[in-house]
Each structure stands twice: as C-alpha cells, then as structure tokens.
C-alpha positions in Angstrom: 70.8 8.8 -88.2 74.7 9.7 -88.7 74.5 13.4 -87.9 72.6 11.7 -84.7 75.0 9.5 -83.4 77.8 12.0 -84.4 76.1 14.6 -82.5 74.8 12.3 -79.1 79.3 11.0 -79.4 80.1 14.7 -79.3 77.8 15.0 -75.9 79.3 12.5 -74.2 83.1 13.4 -75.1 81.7 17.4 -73.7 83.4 18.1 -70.5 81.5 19.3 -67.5 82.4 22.9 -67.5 81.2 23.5 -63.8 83.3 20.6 -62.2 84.4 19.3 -58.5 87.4 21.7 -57.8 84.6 24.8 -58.0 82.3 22.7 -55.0 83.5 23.2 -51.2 83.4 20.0 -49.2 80.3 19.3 -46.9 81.2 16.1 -44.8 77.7 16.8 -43.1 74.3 15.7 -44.9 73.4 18.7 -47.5 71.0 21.4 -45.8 68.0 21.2 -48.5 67.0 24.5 -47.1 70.1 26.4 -48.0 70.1 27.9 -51.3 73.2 28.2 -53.6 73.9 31.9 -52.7 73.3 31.5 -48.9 69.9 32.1 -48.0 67.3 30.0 -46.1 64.2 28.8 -46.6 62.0 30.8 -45.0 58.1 30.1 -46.6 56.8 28.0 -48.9 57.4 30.3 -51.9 61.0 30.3 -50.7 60.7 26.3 -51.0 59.1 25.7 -54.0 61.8 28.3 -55.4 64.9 26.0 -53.4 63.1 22.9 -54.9 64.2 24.1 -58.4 67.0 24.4 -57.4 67.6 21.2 -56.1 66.0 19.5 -58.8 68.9 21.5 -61.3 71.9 20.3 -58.7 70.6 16.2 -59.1 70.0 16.3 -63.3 73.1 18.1 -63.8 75.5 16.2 -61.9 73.9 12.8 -61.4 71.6 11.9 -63.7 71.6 14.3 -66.3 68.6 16.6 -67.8 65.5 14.9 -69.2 63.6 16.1 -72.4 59.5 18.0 -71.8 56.9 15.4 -72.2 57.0 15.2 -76.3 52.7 15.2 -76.5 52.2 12.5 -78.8 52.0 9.1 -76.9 49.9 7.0 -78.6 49.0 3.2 -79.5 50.3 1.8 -82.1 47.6 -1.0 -83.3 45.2 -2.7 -81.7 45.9 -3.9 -77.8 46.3 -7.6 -77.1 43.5 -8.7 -74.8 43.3 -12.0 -72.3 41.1 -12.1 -69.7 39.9 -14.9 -66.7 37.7 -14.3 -64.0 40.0 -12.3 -62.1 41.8 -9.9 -64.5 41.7 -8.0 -67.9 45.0 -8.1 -69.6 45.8 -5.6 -72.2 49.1 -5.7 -74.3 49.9 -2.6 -76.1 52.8 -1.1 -77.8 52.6 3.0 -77.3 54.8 5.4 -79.4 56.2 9.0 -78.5 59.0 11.4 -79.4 60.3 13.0 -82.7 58.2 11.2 -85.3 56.9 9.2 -83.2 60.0 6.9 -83.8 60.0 5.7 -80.0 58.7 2.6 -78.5 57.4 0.6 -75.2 55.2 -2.6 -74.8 53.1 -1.8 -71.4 50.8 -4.3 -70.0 47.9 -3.0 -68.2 46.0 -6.1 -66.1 42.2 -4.5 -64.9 40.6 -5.9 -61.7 37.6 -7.7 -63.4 35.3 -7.2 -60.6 35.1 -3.5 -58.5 34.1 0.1 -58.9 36.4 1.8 -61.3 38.1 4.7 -61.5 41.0 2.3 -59.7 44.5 3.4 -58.1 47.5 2.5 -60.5 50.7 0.7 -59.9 53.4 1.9 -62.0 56.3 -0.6 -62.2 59.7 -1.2 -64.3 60.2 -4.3 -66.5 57.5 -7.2 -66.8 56.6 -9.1 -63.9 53.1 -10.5 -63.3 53.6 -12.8 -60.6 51.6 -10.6 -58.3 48.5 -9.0 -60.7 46.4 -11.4 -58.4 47.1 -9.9 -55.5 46.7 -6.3 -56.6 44.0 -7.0 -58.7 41.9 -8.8 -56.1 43.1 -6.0 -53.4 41.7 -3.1 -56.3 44.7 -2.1 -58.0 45.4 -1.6 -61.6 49.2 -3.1 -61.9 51.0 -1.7 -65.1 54.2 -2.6 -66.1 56.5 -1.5 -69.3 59.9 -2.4 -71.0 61.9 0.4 -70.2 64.8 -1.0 -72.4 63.0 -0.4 -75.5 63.9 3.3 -74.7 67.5 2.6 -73.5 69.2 -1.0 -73.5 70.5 -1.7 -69.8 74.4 -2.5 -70.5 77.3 -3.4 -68.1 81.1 -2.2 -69.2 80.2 -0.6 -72.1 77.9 2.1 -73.5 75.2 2.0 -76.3 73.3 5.1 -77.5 70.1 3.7 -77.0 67.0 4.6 -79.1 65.8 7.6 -76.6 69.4 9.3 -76.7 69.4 9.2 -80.3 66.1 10.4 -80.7 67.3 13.9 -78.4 71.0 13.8 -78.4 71.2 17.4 -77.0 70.1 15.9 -74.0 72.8 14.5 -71.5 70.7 11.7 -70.2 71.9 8.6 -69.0 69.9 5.3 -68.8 68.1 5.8 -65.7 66.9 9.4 -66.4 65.4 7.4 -69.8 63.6 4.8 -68.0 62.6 7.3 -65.4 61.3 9.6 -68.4 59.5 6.6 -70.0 57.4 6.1 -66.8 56.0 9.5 -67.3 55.3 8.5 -70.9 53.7 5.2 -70.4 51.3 7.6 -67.6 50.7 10.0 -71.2 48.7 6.9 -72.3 47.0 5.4 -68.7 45.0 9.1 -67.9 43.8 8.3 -71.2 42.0 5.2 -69.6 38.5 6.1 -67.7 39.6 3.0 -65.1 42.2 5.0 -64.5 42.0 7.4 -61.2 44.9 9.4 -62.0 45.1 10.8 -58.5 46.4 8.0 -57.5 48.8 6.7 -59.5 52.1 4.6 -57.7 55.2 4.1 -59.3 58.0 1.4 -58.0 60.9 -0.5 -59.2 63.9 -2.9 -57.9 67.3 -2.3 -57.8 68.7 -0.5 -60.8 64.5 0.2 -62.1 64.1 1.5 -58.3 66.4 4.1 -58.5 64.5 5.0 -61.7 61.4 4.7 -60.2 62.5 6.9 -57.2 63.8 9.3 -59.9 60.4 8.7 -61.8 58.6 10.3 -59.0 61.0 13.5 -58.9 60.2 14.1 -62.4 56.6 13.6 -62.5 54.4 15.1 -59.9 52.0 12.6 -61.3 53.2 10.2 -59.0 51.3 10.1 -56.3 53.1 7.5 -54.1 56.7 6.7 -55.0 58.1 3.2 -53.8 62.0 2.7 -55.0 62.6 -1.6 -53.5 66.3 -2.1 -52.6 67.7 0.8 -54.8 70.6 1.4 -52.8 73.2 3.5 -54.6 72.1 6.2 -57.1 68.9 5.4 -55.7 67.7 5.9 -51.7 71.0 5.5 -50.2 73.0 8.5 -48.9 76.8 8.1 -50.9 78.3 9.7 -47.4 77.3 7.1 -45.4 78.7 3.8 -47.0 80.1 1.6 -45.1 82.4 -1.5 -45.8 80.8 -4.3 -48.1 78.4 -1.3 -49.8 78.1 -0.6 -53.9 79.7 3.1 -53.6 80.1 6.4 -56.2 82.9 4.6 -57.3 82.0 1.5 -57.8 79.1 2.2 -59.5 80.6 4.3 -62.1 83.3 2.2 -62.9 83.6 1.6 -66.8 83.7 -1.9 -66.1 80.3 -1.8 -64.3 77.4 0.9 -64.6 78.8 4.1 -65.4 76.0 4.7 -68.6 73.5 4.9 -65.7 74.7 8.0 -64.5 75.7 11.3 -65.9 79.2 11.4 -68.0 80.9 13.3 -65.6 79.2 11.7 -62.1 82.3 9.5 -61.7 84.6 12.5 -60.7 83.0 12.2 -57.5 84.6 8.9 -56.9 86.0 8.9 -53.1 84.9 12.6 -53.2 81.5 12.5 -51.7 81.6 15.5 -49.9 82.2 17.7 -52.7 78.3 16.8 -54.1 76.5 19.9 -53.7 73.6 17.4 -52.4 72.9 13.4 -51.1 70.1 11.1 -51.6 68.0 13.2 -49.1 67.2 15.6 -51.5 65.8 12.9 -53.8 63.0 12.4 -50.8 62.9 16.0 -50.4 61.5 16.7 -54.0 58.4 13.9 -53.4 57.7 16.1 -50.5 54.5 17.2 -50.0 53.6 13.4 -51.5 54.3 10.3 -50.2 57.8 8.2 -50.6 57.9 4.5 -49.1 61.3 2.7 -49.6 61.1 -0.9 -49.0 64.3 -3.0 -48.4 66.1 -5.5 -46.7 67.9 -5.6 -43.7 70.8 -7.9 -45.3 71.0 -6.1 -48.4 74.2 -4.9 -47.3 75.2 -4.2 -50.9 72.6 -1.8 -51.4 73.4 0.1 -48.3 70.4 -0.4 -45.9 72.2 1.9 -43.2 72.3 4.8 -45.5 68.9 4.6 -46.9 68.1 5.4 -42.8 70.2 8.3 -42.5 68.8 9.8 -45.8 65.1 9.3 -44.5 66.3 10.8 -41.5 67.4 13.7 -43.2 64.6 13.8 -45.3 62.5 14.3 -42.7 62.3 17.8 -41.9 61.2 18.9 -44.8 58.1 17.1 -44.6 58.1 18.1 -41.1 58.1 21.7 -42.7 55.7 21.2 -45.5 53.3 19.7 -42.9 53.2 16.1 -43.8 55.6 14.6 -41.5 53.8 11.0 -42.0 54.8 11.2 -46.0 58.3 10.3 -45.4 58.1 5.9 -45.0 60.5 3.5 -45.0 60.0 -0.4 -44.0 63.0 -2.5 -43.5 62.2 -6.8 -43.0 64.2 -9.7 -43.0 65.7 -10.6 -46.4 68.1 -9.6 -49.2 68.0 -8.3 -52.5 64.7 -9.0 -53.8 61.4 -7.3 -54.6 59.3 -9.9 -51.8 55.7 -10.8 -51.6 56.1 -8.2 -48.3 57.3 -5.8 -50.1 54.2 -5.4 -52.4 52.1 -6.2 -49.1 53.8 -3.5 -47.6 53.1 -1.1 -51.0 49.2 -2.1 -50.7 48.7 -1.5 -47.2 50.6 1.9 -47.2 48.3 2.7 -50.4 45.3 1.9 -48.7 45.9 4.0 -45.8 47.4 7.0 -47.8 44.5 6.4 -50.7 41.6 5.0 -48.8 41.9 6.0 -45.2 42.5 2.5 -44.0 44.3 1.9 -40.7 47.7 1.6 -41.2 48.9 -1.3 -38.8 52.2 -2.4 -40.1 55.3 -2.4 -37.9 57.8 0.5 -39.4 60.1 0.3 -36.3 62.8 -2.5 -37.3 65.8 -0.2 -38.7 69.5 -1.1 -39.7 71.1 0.8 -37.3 68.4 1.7 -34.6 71.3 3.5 -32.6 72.4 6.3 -35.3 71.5 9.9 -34.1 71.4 12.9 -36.5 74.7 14.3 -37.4 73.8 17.8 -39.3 74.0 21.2 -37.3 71.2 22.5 -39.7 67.9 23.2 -38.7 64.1 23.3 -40.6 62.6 26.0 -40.6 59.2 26.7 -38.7 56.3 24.9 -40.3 54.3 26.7 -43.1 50.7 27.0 -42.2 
C-alpha cells in the first residue's frame, strides 16, 4: 500500500513533457478531420485512423489515460432483492481490478411486466425517483456509486481506491467514474434481461461529463446522454461567455482540479492552444447517437457553447452518414436533471431503439442567431 501511494504521488508531481508552448493557437473550433501531421480525412479508414488520434489528444491532456477493462467483474455475495407490482430491485456489490480489491454497489430495478431482453439505462450516483417511469415505459434503469472507485473532493486531492489500485495511470476522477461505467456494463451483459445493443448511459453535472466521457470510452454505449455537463463536459471552452464555469475556473485548486488531468490547468485563459474542443467528444460517439439535454438558464454550465460544439459536431456525422445521431434538446429551467429530461431520454430511445416517431420539439436553442465560424470543411460522405 506505501510503494502505491509513493508511486501514484510520484505521478502526479511528473511534468507533462509535451506541454502548451509546443501547441500553435487555433482561435477557430478544432478541424476533427485534420490529422496531427497535416493530412485530411479522406475515407472512412482515414477516420477511424483520425479517431485514434483524437481519442489520444482528449486522455492525454484532459482527462488523462484509463486502464483495459481488468476481466474479472464479479458479485460479491448474494444480491439484495425487493420487488412490488411494478419493479424488481436488485442490490449488488460487484468487484474488479488487481485482486479484485475494487468495489461498486449497482442497483439494477427490472420492469416486472414485458418481453425481456430490455434496453438499459446507465446512470451515475443513486437516484430512483424515476424507475417508475422507465420501468413502466420498458426500460431497465441501473444506477452505481461511482465514488466507491474515486471520492468526489473539492480543494483538495485524495488518491482514491481506483488510482491506487493502477497508479501508472494518470487518471483523474472523472476518467474513474467514466471507467467504472464500463465496469458496472462487465456485469449487466451477464444478465439475459439485458439487450446489450442497447445499452444508454447518462449523468448530471460533474457524473454527465463522465457519462459523456463514458460513452467515448466504451463503444458499448449505444446512446450517450450527458444532462447539464457544461464544462469538461459538452460545452466548447472557446466559446464561454460572461457568468460561465471556464478552464480556469474549473481547475482551480480551490475547486475541481482532481477532475481533470494534472497538467489540464495550463490551459487556463489559453484555450486556443488545445489541440481539440468539446466537439471532438461528440465526434468520437459518432456513428452512435449523443443527446445532451440542458437548460436554457443554466448559464453556468454554458448552454451557448454546448450549441456551438453540436454544431461543430455535426459534420462528422454528416460524413459518417448519420446526420440524425447528433441531438441536443434545450427547455426551460436550470441546473437539474428534470422529469423532461428523462422524458426527453425515453422518447429519443424509443425512436432510435424502437422505430417510434419522434415528435418532440428540438428547435428552442440558446442562441438561435449564431452562424458557424470555422473555414474547414467535411469531407464528401462515405458510402
């Protein structure tokens, strides 16, 4: 346990070798199909090549690189079960990792009634004030304690049980949680109620930027739905206006720098110099389906900028051929995961799942005026 924590303290006092004076300034939204060494995008080889890429730029400056899944989840004792006329509720505590020394509780609540395999709702932290309606609309809801892998803290750091357990991983707290979804899915494919081709995963706030970075990660996820995630989540960092949390705010000692990688903060009131915005986060979902849900008065977390990085988003699923896969539903409201916002979630699952008709109005936006900026250009569509 020493040589642990002496080795995860060395990690975190490393400098970042490759750092901002070494990365031009783009004041312009990031061209996703640009590589590193100047060459376009040109097929979809040449894309799932650039994806890589990408995927390398976000873990190593923002959120730092995440360990393979370890291949041992598994329940420790037997789960809790309650059950009415409406729901099965299961309780159960899974283990993973070196040993098997890591931890999560994970309630699973069945639809009592239906025709299983079911679709899966993946969500961050307990909260079961809406299993009814998911249960009764045919959804398995799942939800897990993703501080049992890493405690969330504000002005200071702990080495939480995950970072212990690799510390030659530079992690911070929301690739953990977002690594812990893709555990708690090790133990639901195990489940024969399970469909696990459709399999959702969504979180608020700080747990929706981890459950947008979730779906990165894991291809698993089939639907991705960060709620009012804002920065380090689906808001683009070089478009933040006044009243906004921003790069620098958010890595502040004082705040919620253990969140993001060691190093993120030298970006404060340097934006430009990152080598990619929020867009790309979208980009990697791509060819699956991303849904942000958030309020129009959440000026904190930045509803302006989550539009912009949608827009930018867009072409690549323009490109990949799924131009409907790239959602985002803005009501009334502030900082809260609503009873819309799950209504919202449903009906979009029902359509994308289920071939439903999607009726919902998409069209209210923060700032319906705001035109595309970039000069780049997507490439033609593959076929």
């Amino acid at each position: 346990m020493i040589l642990a924590v002496l080795l995860a303290s060395l990690m975190h006092a490393q400098p970042n070798v490759d750092g901002i004076d070494s990365l031009p300034a783009i004041e312009e939204m990031p061209d996703p199909f640009l590589f590193q060494d100047g060459r376009r995008v040109e097929t979809l080889e040449d894309w799932r090549e650039r994806r890589k890429e990408m995927l390398e730029l976000i873990l190593k400056y923002q959120y730092g690189h995440v360990p393979p899944a370890p291949g041992n989840v598994q329940v420790d004792g037997e789960p809790k079960v309650l059950q009415d006329d409406k729901t099965l509720h299961r309780t159960v505590r899974i283990t993973m990792g070196p040993e098997n020394k890591l931890s999560t509780t994970v309630h699973v609540y069945s639809p009592k009634t239906g025709t299983a395999p079911y679709p899966v709702i993946v969500r961050f932290g307990i909260d079961s004030r809406y299993v009814r309606l998911m249960n009764r609309r045919g959804y398995v809801y799942v939800c897990f304690e993703q501080v049992d892998l890493d405690p969330d803290t504000e002005g200071h750091d702990i080495v939480g049980p995950a970072q212990l357990a690799y510390p030659e991983y530079d992690w911070a707290s929301l690739a953990v949680w977002a690594w812990g979804a893709g555990r708690v899915v090790d133990y639901l494919v195990t489940l024969p109620e399970i469909d696990v081709d459709r399999i959702i995963v969504t979180g608020h706030s700080r747990t929706g930027k981890a459950a947008l970075l979730a779906g990165v990660l894991d291809e698993r996820f089939a639907m991705v739905v960060p709620n009012g995630s804002g920065c380090g989540g689906a808001g683009a960092y070089r478009y933040a206006k006044k009243g906004v949390e921003t790069l620098k705010l958010i890595t502040l000692e004082s705040r919620f720098k253990s969140w993001l990688q060691k190093d993120f903060s030298q970006f404060s009131d340097k934006e430009s110099h990152l080598p990619f915005d929020q867009h790309f986060m979208r980009a990697l979902i791509a060819p699956r389906l991303i849904l942000n849900t958030d309020g129009l008065a959440d000026e904190w977390a930045n509803p302006p900028g989550t539009q912009i990085a949608w827009m930018a988003a867009q072409p690549v699923f323009e490109f990949l051929g799924v131009p409907q896969n790239n959602l985002c539903h803005f009501r009334k409201g502030g900082h809260n995961q609503a009873p819309l916002d799950y209504q919202v979630l449903l009906d979009v699952a029902d359509w994308y799942f289920k071939g439903k008709p999607l009726t919902r109005d998409f069209s209210a936006l923060p700032d319906p005026a705001y035109k595309p900026t970039w000069s780049w250009k997507a490439p033609a569509p593959v076929r």
